[in-house]
C-alpha positions in Angstrom: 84.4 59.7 -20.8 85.0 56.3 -19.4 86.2 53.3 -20.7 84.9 50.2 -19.5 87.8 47.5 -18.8 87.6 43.9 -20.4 86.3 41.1 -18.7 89.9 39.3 -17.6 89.0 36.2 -19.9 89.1 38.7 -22.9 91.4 41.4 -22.6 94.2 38.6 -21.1 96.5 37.9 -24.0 96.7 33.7 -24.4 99.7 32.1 -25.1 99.2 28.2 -25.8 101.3 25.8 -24.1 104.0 23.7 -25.4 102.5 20.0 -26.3 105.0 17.5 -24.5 104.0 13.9 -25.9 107.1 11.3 -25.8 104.8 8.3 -25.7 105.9 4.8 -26.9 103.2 5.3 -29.6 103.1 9.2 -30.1 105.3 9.2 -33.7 103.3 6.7 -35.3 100.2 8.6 -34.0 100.8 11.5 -35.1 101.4 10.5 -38.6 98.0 8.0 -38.7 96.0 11.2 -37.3 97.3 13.5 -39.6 96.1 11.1 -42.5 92.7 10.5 -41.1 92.0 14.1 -40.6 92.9 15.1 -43.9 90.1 11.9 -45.3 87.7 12.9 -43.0 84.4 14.5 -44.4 83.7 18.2 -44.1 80.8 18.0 -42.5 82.5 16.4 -39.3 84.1 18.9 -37.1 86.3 18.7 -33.9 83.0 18.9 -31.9 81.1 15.6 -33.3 84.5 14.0 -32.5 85.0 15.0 -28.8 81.2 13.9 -28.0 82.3 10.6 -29.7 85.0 10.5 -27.5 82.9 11.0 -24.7 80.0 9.3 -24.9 82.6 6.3 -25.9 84.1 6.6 -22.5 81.1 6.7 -20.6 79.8 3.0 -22.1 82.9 1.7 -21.8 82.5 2.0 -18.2 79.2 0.3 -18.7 80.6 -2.5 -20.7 82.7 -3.1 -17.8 79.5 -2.7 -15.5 77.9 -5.7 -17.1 80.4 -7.6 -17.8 79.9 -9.8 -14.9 77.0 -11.3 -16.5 78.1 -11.7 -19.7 81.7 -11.9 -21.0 80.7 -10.4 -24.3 80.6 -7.1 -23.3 84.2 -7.3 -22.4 84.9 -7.8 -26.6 82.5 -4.4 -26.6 84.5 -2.7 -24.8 87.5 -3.3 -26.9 85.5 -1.6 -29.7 84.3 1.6 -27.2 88.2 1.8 -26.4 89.1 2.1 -30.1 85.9 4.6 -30.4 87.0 6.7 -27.2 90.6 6.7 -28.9 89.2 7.8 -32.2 87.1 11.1 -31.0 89.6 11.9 -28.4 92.8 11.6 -30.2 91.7 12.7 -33.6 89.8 16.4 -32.7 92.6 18.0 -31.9 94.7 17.0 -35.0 91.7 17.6 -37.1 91.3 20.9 -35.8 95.2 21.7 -36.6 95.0 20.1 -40.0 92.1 22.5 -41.0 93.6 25.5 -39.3 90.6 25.7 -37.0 92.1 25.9 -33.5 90.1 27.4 -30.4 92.7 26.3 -28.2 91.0 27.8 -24.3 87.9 26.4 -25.8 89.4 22.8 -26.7 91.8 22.4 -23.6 88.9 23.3 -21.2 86.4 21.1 -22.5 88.6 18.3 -23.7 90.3 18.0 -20.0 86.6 18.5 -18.2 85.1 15.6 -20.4 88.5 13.5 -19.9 88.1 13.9 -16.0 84.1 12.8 -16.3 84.9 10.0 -18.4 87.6 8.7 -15.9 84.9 8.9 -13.0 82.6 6.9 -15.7 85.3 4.2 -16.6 86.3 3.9 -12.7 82.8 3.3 -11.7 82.3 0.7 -14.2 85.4 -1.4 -13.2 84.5 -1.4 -9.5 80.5 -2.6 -10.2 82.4 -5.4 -13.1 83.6 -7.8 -10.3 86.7 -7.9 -12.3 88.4 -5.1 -9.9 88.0 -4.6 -6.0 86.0 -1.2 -5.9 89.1 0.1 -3.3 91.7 -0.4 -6.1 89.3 1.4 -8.9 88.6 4.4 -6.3 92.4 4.7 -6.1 93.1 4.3 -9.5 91.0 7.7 -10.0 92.4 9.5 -7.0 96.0 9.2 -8.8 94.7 9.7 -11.9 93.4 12.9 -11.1 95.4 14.1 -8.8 97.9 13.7 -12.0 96.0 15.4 -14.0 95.8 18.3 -11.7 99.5 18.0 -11.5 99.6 18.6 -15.6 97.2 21.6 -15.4 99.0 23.5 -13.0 102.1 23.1 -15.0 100.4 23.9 -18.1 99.8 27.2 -16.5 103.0 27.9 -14.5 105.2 26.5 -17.0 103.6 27.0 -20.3 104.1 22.9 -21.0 101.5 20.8 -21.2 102.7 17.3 -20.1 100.7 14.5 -22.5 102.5 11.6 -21.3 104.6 10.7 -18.9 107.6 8.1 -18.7 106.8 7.3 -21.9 103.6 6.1 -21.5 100.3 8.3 -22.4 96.4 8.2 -23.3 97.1 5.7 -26.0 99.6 3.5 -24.5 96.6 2.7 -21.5 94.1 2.1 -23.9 95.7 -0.9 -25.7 96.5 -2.2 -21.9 92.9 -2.2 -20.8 91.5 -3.8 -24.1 94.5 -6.6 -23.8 93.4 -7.2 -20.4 89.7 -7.7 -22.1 90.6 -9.6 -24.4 92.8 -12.3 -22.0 90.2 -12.0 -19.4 87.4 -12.9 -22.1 89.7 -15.6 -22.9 90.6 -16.9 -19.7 88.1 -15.8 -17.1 89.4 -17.7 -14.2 92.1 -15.1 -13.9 89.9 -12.0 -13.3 87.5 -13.8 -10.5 90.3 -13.9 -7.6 91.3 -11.5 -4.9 94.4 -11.1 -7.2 93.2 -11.1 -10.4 94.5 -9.6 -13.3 92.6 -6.3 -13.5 93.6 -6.0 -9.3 97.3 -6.3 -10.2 97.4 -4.5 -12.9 95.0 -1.8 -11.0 97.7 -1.6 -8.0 100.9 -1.7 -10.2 98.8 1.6 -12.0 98.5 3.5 -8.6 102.2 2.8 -7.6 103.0 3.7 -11.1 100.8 7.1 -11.1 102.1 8.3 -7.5 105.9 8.0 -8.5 104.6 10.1 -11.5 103.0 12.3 -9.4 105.6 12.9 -7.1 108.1 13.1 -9.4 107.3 15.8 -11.8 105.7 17.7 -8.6 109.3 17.5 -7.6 110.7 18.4 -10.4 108.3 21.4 -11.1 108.4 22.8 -8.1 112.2 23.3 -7.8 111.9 24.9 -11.4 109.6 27.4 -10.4 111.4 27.9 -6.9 114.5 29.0 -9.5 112.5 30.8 -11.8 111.3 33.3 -8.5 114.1 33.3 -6.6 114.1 36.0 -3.6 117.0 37.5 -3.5 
């Protein structure tokens, strides 16, 4: 008699990864989350909040899409930021608080949703006007080549990097919607070949490759002494 092996997904044993979140923000995060999750109603689970998440990020790239013709949907998007920030920041902690954690199921589709929603928000800013399409595309080719950074280090390492030099998911959100919310105020700003969104677009990519290079660096030589050949 035979026995018929496991499909690798289910007969590997998982071991979650160690959260690493030093943002300027994460403290006082953690401790609003926690408090929401425990108010929130029963009938909402961590599902209902990542597609909030999501389909927050996607029309905040469309606010950003229209807001050459009409300032307004630049105060919209301040909203959709504080949306996006709600479902993606709060599914994870409500799904601790309730001891309902499915974490290959949360860090796959969390991280796939995250990467769609940057393509959406990306796209957006390039169509607005308020930021040359070159410095958008290159704003997601560090972003994601960051991201794939994390991943592989999640895997290697058993660390999950969530922010980096003190600055995370949350910390990026508040910069965009300020940058609404001047550029609403003062539009002359934005409409220049070095507008606000542009400079603060190329300082991001500068900022994102020294990440980048960095902690592929640094994770490389731990690995390289981890496997040593003798």
């Amino acid at each position: 008699m035979t026995t018929q092996a496991l499909p690798y997904s289910e007969s590997r044993e998982f071991h979650q990864a160690t959260r690493l979140h030093a943002s300027i923000l994460a403290v006082a995060e953690k401790r609003l989350l926690i408090r929401m999750a425990r108010r929130i109603p029963a009938w909402i689970n961590p599902d209902h909040l990542t597609a909030l998440g999501f389909v927050a990020q996607l029309m905040t790239g469309l606010s950003y899409a229209f807001a050459g013709r009409s300032r307004w949907w630049l105060i919209a998007g301040v909203g959709l930021l504080a949306m996006n920030w709600l479902g993606d920041s709060l599914d994870g902690t409500l799904a601790r608080v309730r001891n309902q954690q499915r974490p290959r199921y949360g860090f796959y589709v969390d991280h796939i949703l995250d990467s769609l929603g940057a393509v959406a928000l990306m796209a957006g800013l390039g169509l607005s006007g308020l930021m040359s399409p070159m410095i958008a595309a290159g704003l997601l080719v560090a972003f994601l080549l960051l991201s794939i950074q994390s991943y592989l280090a999640t895997h290697t390492l058993g660390e999950f990097q969530m922010s980096f030099w003190s600055l995370g998911p949350t910390e990026l959100r508040v910069l965009l919607a300020a940058g609404n919310v001047v550029v609403f105020l003062r539009p002359e700003i934005a409409h220049r070949h070095y507008g606000l969104f542009n400079i603060g677009g190329a300082i991001g990519i500068a900022g994102m490759w020294g990440m980048l290079f960095f902690f592929t660096g640094r994770n490389i030589v731990r690995l390289y002494k981890l496997e040593r050949i003798s």
